[in-house]
C-alpha positions as CSV (number, residue, x, y, z in Angstrom):
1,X,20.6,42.8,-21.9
2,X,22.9,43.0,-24.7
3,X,23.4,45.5,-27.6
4,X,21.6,42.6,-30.0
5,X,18.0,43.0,-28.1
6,X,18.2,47.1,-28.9
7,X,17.7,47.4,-32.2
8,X,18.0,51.3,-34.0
9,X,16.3,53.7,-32.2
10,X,13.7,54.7,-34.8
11,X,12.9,58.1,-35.4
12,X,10.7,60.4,-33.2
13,X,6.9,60.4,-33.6
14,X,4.5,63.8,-34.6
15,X,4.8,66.2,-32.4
16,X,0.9,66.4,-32.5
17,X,-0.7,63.3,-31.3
18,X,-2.8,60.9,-33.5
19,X,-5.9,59.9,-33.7
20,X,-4.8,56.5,-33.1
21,X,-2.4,57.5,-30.4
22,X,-5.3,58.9,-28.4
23,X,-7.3,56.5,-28.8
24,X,-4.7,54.4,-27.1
25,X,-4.4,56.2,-24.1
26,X,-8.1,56.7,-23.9
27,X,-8.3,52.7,-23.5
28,X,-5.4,52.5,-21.3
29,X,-6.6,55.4,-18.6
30,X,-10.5,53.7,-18.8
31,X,-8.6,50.2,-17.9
32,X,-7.6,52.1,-14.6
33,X,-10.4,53.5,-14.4
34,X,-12.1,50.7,-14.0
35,X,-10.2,49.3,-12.0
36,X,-10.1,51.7,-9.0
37,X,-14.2,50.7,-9.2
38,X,-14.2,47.5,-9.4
39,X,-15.5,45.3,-6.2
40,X,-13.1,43.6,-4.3
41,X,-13.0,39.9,-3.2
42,X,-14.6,40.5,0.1
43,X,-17.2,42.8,-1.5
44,X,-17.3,46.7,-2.0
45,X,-14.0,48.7,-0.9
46,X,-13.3,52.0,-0.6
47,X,-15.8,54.2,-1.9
48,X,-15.3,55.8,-5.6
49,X,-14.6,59.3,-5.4
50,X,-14.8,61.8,-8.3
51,X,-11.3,63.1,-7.4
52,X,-9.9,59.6,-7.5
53,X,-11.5,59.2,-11.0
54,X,-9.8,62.8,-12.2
55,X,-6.6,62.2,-10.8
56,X,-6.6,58.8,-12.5
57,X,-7.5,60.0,-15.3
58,X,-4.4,62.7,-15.4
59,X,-2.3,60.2,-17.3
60,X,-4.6,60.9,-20.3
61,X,-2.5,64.0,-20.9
62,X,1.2,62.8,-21.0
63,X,0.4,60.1,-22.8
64,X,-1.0,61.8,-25.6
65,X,2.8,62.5,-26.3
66,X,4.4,59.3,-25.8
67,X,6.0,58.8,-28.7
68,X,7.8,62.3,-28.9
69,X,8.6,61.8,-25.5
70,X,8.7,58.3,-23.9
71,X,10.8,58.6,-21.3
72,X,9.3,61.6,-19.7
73,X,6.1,60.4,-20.5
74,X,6.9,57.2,-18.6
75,X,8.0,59.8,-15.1
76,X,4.7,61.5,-15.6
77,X,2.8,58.5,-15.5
78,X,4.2,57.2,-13.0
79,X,4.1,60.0,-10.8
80,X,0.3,59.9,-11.0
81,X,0.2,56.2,-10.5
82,X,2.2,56.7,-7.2
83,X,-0.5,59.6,-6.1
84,X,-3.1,56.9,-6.3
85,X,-1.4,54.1,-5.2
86,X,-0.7,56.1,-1.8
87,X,-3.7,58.2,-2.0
88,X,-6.7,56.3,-2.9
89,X,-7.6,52.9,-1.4
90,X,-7.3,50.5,-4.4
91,X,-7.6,47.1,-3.6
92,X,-5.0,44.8,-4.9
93,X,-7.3,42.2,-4.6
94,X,-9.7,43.2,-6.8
95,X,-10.4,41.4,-10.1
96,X,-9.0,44.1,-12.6
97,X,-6.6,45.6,-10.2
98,X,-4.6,42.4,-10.6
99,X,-3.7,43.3,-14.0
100,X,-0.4,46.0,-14.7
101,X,-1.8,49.5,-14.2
102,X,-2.9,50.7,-18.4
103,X,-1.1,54.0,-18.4
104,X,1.9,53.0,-16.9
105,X,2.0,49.7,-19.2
106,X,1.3,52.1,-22.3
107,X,4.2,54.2,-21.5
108,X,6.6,51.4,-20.6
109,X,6.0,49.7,-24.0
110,X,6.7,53.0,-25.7
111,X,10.3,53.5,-24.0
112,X,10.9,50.0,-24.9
113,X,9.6,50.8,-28.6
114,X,11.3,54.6,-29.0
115,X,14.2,55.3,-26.7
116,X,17.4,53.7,-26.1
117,X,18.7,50.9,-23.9
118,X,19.7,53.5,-21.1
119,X,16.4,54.8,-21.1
120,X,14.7,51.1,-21.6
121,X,16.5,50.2,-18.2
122,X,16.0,53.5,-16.1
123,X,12.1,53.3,-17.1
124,X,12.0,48.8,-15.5
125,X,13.6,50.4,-12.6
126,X,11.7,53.0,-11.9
127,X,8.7,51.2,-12.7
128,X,9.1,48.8,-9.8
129,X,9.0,51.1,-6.6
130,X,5.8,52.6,-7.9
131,X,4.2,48.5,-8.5
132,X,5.2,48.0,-5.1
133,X,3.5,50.8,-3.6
134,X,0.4,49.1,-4.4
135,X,0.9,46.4,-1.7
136,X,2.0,48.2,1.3
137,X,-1.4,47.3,3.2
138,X,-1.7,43.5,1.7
139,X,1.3,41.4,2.4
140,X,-0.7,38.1,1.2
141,X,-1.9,39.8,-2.1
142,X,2.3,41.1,-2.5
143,X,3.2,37.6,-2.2
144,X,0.9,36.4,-5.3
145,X,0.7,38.7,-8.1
146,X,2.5,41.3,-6.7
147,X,5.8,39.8,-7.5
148,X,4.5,39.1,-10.9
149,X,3.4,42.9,-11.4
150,X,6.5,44.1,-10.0
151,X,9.3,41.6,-11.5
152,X,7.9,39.4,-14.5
153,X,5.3,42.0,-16.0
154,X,8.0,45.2,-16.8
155,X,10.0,42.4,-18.5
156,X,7.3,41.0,-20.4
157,X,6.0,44.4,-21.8
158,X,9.6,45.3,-22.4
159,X,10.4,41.9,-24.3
160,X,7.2,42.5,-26.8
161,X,8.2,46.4,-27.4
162,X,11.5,45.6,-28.2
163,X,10.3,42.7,-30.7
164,X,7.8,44.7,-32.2
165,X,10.7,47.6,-32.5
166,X,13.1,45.1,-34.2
167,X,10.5,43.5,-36.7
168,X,9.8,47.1,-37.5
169,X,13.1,47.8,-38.0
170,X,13.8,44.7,-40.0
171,X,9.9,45.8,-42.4
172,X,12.3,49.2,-43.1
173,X,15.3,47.7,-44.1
174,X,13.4,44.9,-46.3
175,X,11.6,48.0,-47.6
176,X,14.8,50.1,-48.5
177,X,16.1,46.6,-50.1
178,X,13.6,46.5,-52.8
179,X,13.9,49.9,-53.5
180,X,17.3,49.8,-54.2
181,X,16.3,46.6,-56.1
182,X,13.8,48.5,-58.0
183,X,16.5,51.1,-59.1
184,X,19.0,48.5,-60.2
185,X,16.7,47.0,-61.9
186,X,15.9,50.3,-63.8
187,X,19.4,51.1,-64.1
188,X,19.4,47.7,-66.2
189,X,16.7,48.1,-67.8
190,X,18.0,51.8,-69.4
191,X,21.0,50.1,-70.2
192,X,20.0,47.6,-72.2
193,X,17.4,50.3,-73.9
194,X,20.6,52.5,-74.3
195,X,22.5,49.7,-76.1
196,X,20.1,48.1,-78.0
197,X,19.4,51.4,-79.8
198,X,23.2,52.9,-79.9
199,X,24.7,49.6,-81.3
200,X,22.1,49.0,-83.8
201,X,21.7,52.6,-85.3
202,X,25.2,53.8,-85.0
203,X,26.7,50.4,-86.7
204,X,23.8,50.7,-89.4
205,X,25.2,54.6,-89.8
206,X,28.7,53.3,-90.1
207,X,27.9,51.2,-92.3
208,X,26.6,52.9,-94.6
209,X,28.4,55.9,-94.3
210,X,31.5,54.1,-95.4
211,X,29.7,52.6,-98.5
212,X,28.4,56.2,-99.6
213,X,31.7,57.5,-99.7
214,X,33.3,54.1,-101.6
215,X,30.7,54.3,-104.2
216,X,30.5,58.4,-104.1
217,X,32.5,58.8,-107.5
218,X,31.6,56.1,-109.5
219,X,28.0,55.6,-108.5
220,X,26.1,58.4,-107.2
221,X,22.9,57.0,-106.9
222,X,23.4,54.1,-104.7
223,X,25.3,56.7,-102.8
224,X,22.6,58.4,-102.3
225,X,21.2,56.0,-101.5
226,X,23.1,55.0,-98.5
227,X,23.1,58.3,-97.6
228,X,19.0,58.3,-97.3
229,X,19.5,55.0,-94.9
230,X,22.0,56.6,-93.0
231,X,19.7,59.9,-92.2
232,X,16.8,57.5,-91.9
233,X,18.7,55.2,-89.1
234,X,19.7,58.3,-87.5
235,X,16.3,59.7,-87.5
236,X,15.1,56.9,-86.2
237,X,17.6,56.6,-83.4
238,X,17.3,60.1,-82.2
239,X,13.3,59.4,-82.0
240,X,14.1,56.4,-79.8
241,X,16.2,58.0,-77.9
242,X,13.7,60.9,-76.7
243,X,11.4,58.2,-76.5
244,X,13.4,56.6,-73.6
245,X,14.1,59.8,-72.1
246,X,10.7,61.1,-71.8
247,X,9.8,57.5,-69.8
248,X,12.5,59.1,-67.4
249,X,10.7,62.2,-67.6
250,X,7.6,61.2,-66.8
251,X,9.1,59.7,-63.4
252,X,9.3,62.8,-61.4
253,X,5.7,64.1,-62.9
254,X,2.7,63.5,-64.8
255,X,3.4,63.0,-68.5
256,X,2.1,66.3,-70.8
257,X,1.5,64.1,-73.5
258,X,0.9,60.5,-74.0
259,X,3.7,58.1,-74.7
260,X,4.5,56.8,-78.1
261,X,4.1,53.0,-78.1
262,X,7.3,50.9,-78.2
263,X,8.5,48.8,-80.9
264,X,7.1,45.4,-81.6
265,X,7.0,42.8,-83.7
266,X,5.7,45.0,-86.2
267,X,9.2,46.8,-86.1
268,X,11.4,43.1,-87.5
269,X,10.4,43.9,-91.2
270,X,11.9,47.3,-90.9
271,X,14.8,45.5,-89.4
272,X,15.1,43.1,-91.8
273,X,15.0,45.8,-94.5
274,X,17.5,47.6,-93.2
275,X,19.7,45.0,-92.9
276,X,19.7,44.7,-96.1
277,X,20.3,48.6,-96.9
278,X,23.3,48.3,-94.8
279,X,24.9,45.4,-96.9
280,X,23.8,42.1,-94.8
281,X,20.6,40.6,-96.8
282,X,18.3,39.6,-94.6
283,X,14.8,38.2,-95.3
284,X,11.6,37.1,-93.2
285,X,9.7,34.2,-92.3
286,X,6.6,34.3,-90.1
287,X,5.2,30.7,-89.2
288,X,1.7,30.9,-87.4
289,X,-1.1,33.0,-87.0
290,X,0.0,36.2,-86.1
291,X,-1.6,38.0,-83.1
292,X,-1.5,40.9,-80.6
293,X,1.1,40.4,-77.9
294,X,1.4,41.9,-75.1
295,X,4.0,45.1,-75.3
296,X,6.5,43.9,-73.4
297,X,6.5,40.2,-75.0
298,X,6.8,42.6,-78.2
299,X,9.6,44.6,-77.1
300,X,12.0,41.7,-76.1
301,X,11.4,39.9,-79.7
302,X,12.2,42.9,-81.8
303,X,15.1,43.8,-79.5
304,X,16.8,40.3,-79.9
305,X,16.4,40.6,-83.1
306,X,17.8,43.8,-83.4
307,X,20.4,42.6,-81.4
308,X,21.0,40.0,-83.5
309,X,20.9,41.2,-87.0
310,X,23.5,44.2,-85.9
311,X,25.8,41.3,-84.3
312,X,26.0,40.0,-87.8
313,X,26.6,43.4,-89.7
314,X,29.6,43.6,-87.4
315,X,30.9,40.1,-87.0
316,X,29.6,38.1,-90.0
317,X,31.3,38.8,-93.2
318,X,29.8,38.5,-96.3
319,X,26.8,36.8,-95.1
320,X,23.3,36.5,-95.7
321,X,21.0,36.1,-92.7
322,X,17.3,35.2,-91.9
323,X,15.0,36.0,-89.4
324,X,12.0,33.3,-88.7
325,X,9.4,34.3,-86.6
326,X,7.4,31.9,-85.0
327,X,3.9,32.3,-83.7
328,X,2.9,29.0,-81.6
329,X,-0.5,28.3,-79.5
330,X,1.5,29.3,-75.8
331,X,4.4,31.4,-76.9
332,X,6.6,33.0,-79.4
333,X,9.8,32.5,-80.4
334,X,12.4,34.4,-82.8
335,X,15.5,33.1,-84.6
336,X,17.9,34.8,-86.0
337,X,20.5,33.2,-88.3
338,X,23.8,33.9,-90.9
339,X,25.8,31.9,-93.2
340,X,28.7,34.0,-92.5
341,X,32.2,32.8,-91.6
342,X,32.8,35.1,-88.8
343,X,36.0,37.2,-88.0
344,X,37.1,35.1,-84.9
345,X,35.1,38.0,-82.9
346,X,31.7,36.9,-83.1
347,X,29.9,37.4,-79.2
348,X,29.7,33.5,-78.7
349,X,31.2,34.1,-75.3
350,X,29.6,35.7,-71.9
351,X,31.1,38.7,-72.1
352,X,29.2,40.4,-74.7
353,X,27.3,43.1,-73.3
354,X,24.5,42.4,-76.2
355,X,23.9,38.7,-75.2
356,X,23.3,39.7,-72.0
357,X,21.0,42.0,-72.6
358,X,18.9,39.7,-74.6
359,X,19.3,37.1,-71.9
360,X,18.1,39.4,-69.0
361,X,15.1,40.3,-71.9
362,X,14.1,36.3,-71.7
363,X,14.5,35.8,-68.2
364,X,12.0,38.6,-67.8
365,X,9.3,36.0,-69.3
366,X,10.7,32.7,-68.0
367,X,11.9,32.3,-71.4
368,X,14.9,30.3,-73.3
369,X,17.7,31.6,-75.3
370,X,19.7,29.7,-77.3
371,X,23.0,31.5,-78.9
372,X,26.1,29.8,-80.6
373,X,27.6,28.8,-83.6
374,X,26.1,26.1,-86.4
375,X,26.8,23.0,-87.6
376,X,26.5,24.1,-91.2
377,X,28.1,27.3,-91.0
378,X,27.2,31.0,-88.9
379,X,25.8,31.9,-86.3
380,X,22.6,31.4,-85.1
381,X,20.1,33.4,-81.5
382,X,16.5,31.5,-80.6
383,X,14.9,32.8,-78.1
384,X,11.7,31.7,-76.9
385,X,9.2,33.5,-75.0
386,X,5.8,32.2,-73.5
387,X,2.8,34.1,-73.6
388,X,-0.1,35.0,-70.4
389,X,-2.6,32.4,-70.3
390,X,-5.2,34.4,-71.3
391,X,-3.3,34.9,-75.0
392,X,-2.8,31.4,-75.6
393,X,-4.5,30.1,-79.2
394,X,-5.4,26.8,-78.7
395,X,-5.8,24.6,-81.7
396,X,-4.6,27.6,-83.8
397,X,-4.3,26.7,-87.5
398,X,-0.5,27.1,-88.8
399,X,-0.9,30.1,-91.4
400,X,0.9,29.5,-94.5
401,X,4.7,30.5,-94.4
402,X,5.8,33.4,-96.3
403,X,8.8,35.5,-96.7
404,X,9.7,39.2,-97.0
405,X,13.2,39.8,-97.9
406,X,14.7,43.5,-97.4
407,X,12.5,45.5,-99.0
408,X,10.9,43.3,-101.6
409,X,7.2,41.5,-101.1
């Protein structure tokens, strides 16, 4: 056999047996047991003696420990199965006696399942002097199944340990692959958290910090102003922030305390107004009834437009933008426009680290994004996400549109 039939050796069993363990051996040592008392074809045989039943029933105890130690196991067993093939008078021709002897089957498979290919070999070897010894006083019965029992059978339980060995094998690897999926997939979620927050807060803070001190000396007030926006963005941030690091926390143990709910859709007017604090007005439409959503359906409309709205602080210019929020009977969508003329930098391209984050958001939900420049001037991000089934709205009336622009009703 080659090295591709041997997969890994997996690991060694308990050192104490299980309940299922035993429970094997128990059915493999009654098998022989039932056969040494079975009739033979031309009636009763040899009579059944107590000692042949308790020296059968010997391989109960090293196969208790099979899987800590197969090939040892598989000497054991076979040592008792030569004992009663040379000491007891079982006849080959009896109906169960035709089949592979239980114990020494049970152990075979387990070298095949827990040992190496050395091992795997030594134990089909040494299995077939022992398989023979069962014939020495039928030639005729030899001929017939004994070939089978002593050639095709070791082969046969060998063949289906190994392929249960290797589709274990493979069940392990598939397993450590989607946990390593899993974490990336964390990883990529945190990051997008990470950004979505730090761009947003720290541009908004930038922002205003450089108009404070612009408008420090000849207009205090609106200094202030900024400077109220700028604590309140950083506030706000830092909150966030230990928001998304107590989700990590609550990883390695049970949370002290309950977890604040994420923002939502609620959150786009506060966006919106401070967009407009930070020098980009910004104002609000919402088409539709609005509704619960569910929080992650939530999460990914108020990031993109979060996303969205800083993008145009930054790459805009003297703009003014506008946010329409769409509810619809089977999803929701979000769009997020400026009039701006841009400063040649705005992320139209794929290597913004923002757009992707918004596009691994809508591919969450099987939803569309749509990002580029307009026809009529600026830029303009749709995305649109459907909703569970059991959310939908059918028939829902269209609620009259209305707008909230920065901080004004």
């Amino acid at each position: 056999m080659g090295r591709d039939f041997f997969p890994p050796v997996p690991p060694a069993g308990k050192a104490r047996p299980s309940w299922g363990g035993a429970a094997v051996a128990v059915a493999a040592v009654t098998l022989d047991v039932l056969a040494y008392c079975a009739p033979g074809e031309e009636g009763p045989g040899a009579p059944v003696t107590v000692p042949g039943v308790l020296l059968i029933c010997l391989s109960l105890f090293p196969l208790l420990f099979r899987r800590r130690h197969p090939l040892p196991v598989l000497g054991a067993v076979l040592v008792v199965q030569l004992a009663v093939n040379l000491g007891l008078a079982v006849d080959p021709g009896a109906p169960m006696s035709n089949s592979y002897g239980g114990a020494v089957a049970v152990a075979l498979y387990t070298v095949a399942r827990y040992s190496d290919r050395r091992a795997v070999v030594l134990g089909v070897v040494a299995t077939a002097p022992v398989q023979t010894a069962r014939y020495l006083h039928n030639d005729v019965a030899f001929l017939g199944m004994g070939i089978t029992d002593v050639l095709v059978t070791p082969c046969l339980i060998v063949a289906v340990g190994l392929a249960v060995r290797q589709w274990k094998s493979q069940l392990d690897i598939n397993r450590k692959l989607l946990a390593d999926r899993a974490v990336t997939e964390e990883r990529r979620r945190i990051a997008r958290e990470l950004h979505d927050i730090v761009a947003h807060h720290i541009t908004t803070m930038y922002l205003m910090s450089g108009g404070a001190r612009s408008t420090m000396d000849r207009d205090p007030e609106t200094a202030r102003e900024a400077l109220v926006t700028l604590e309140d963005s950083g506030r706000t941030a830092l909150h966030e922030m230990r928001q998304l690091l107590g989700v990590l926390r609550s990883a390695e143990g049970p949370e002290e305390t309950p977890s604040e709910p994420q923002p939502g859709v609620d959150g786009i007017e506060r966006l919106v107004a401070d967009s407009t604090a930070a020098g980009l007005p910004a104002e609000l439409h919402v088409t539709g009834r609005p509704r619960p959503l569910p929080m992650t359906v939530g999460l990914t409309l108020y990031r993109i437009a979060q996303e969205a709205l800083t993008n145009a602080r930054k790459h805009a210019g003297p703009a003014r933008a506008t946010v329409r929020l769409a509810y619809l009977p089977d999803r929701v969508s979000v769009e997020v426009t400026d009039d701006g003329a841009g400063d040649g930098k705005a992320p139209g391209g794929s290597g913004g680290y923002g757009l992707l984050g918004m596009r691994e958001r809508v591919a969450l939900h099987d939803g569309s994004l749509q990002v580029g420049r307009r026809a009529e001037g600026g830029f303009a991000v749709v995305a649109s996400v459907p909703l569970p089934a059991d959310t939908y709205e059918a028939d829902a009336p269209e609620a009259d549109t209305y707008k909230k622009g920065g901080t004004t009703r």
